[in-house]
Each structure stands twice: as structure tokens, then as C-alpha cells.
C-alpha positions as a printed NumPy array, in Angstrom:
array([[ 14.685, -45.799, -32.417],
       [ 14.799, -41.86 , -31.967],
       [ 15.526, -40.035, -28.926],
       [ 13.678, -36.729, -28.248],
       [ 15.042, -34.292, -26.053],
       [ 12.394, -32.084, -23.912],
       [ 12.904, -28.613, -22.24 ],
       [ 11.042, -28.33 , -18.926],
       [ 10.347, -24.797, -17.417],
       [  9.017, -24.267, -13.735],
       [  7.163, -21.535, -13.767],
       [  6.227, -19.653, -10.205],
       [  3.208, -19.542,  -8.737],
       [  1.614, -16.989,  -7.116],
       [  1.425, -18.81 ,  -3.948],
       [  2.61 , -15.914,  -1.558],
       [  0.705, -13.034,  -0.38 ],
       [  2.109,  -9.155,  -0.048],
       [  3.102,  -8.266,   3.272],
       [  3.845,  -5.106,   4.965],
       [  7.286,  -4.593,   6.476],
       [  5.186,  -2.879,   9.573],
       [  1.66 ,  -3.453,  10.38 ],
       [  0.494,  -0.275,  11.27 ],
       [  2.465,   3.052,  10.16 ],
       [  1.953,   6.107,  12.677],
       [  2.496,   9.702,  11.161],
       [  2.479,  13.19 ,  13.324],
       [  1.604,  15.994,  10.794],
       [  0.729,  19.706,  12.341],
       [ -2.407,  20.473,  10.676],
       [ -1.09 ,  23.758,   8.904],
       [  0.932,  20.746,   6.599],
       [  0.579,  22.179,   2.687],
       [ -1.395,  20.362,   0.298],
       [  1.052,  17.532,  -1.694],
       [  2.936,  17.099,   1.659],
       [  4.978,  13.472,   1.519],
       [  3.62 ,  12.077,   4.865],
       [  4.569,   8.023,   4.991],
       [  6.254,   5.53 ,   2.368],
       [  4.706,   1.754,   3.107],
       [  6.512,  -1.218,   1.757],
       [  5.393,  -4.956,   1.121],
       [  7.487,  -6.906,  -0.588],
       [  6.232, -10.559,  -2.452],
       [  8.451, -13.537,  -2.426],
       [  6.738, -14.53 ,  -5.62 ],
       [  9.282, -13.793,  -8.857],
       [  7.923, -12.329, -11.912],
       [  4.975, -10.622, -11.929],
       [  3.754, -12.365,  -9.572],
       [  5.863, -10.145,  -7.167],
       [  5.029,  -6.658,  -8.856],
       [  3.091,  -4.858,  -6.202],
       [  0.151,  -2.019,  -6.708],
       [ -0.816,  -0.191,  -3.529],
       [ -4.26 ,   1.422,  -2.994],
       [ -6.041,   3.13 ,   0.194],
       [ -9.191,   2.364,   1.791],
       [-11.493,   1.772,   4.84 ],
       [-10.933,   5.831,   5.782],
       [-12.305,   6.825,   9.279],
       [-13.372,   9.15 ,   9.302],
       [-15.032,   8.528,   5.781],
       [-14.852,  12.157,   4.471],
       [-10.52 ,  10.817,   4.791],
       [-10.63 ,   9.553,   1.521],
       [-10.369,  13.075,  -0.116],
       [ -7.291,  13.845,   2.175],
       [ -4.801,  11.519,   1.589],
       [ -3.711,   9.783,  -1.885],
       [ -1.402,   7.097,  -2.551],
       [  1.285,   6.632,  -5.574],
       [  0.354,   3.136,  -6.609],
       [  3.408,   2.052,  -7.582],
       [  5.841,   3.416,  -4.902],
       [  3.814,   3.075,  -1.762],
       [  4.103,   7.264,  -1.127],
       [  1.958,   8.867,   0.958],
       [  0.996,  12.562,   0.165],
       [ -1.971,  15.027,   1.615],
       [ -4.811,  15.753,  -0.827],
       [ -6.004,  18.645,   1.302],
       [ -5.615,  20.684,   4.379],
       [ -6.303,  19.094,   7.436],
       [ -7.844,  20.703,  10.714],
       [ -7.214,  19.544,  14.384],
       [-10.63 ,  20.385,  15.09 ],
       [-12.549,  18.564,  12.562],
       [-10.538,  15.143,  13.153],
       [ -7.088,  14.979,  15.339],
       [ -6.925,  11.006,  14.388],
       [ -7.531,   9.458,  10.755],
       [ -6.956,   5.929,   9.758],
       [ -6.983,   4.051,   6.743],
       [ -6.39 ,   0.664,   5.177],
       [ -3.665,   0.388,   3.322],
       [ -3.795,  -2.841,   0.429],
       [ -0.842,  -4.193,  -1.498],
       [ -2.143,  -6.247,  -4.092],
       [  0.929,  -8.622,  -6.758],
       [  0.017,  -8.747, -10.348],
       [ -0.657, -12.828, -10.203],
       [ -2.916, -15.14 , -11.355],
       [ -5.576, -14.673,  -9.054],
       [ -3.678, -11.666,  -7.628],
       [ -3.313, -11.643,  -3.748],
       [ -3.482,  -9.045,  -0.926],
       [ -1.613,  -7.877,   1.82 ],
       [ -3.175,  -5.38 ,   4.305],
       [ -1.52 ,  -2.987,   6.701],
       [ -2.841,  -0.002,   8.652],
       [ -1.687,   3.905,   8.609],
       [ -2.598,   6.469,  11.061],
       [ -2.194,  10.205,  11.153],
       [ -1.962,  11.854,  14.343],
       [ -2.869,  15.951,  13.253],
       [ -0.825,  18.217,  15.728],
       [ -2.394,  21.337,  16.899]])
């Protein structure tokens, strides 16, 4: 008779979703804010391990729609920075979707909300 020693290893699964420390962010700019401007930094966190926690952030959903050229997010940090100069009198209110998606196997999604308030 032999004996045959195995090694086991759990791995995680990507059973958990992103989520947003907030679910909406609110940010006041005044609308003569330079182009680059840091407005917001959004956070999810995963309680995955691995990659399965590794979080890319994107933006979407703009209203109004022409938003999407205004604002840009880093996809790694969560950083929120004006693309372009904004105007009271073309929009005093944008919103936008912001998605936090893990690096998983399907990945999953988290969703939160931003809005920028432009101050006369």
C-alpha cells in the first residue's frame, strides 16, 4: 500500500459585486473652473481577493448627453477631472453614471451616481 498526499487550494470566486462607498457624489464647481480641474474621487471597494477585487472605473449615462466631452475619469483611481469649460447657462446641473467594474470571471458591476452643480 502507498499513501499519496494531495494539496488542495480554494480559490475565490468572484461572487461579490463593486460597491460605492456613497451612492450619489454631489460636486459645486463655479463655471470659470480651468480645464484638468480635479472635481470628485469615487471609491468602491470589492470584497473579492485577487483580481477578482481589482476595480476599473468608467463614466456613462451623461445628461445632458453633450456631458460626455466634459468630464473624464482616471480608470484606475476613481479621479474626477473637467475635460472642458463649463457654462452656467448652457447646463447649471450634469449627471452621470458612474460604473466600477472587478477584473473577475464574469466581471461584475457596481453603479453609483455623480452630479455637478455649475455655480454662476
Amino acid at each position: 500500500m502507498g499513501t499519496v498526499q494531495l494539496v488542495i487550494s480554494v480559490l475565490d470566486a468572484n461572487d461579490n459585486a463593486p460597491q460605492f462607498n456613497q451612492s450619489v457624489y454631489k460636486v459645486q464647481i463655479p463655471e470659470n473652473t480651468e480645464r484638468g480641474a480635479f472635481l470628485v474621487r469615487v471609491n468602491a471597494t470589492d470584497l473579492d481577493e485577487g483580481t477578482n477585487c481589482n476595480i476599473s472605473y468608467s463614466l456613462t449615462n451623461f445628461f445632458p448627453p453633450d456631458a460626455k466631452d466634459m468630464f473624464e475619469i482616471e480608470k484606475n483611481s476613481g479621479e474626477i477631472h473637467l475635460r472642458s469649460s463649463l457654462d452656467f447657462e448652457d447646463a447649471a446641473i450634469y449627471r452621470m453614471q458612474v460604473d466600477a467594474q472587478d477584473k473577475g470571471n464574469p466581471p461584475l458591476s457596481g453603479h453609483g451616481k455623480v452630479v455637478v452643480e455649475v455655480v454662476d
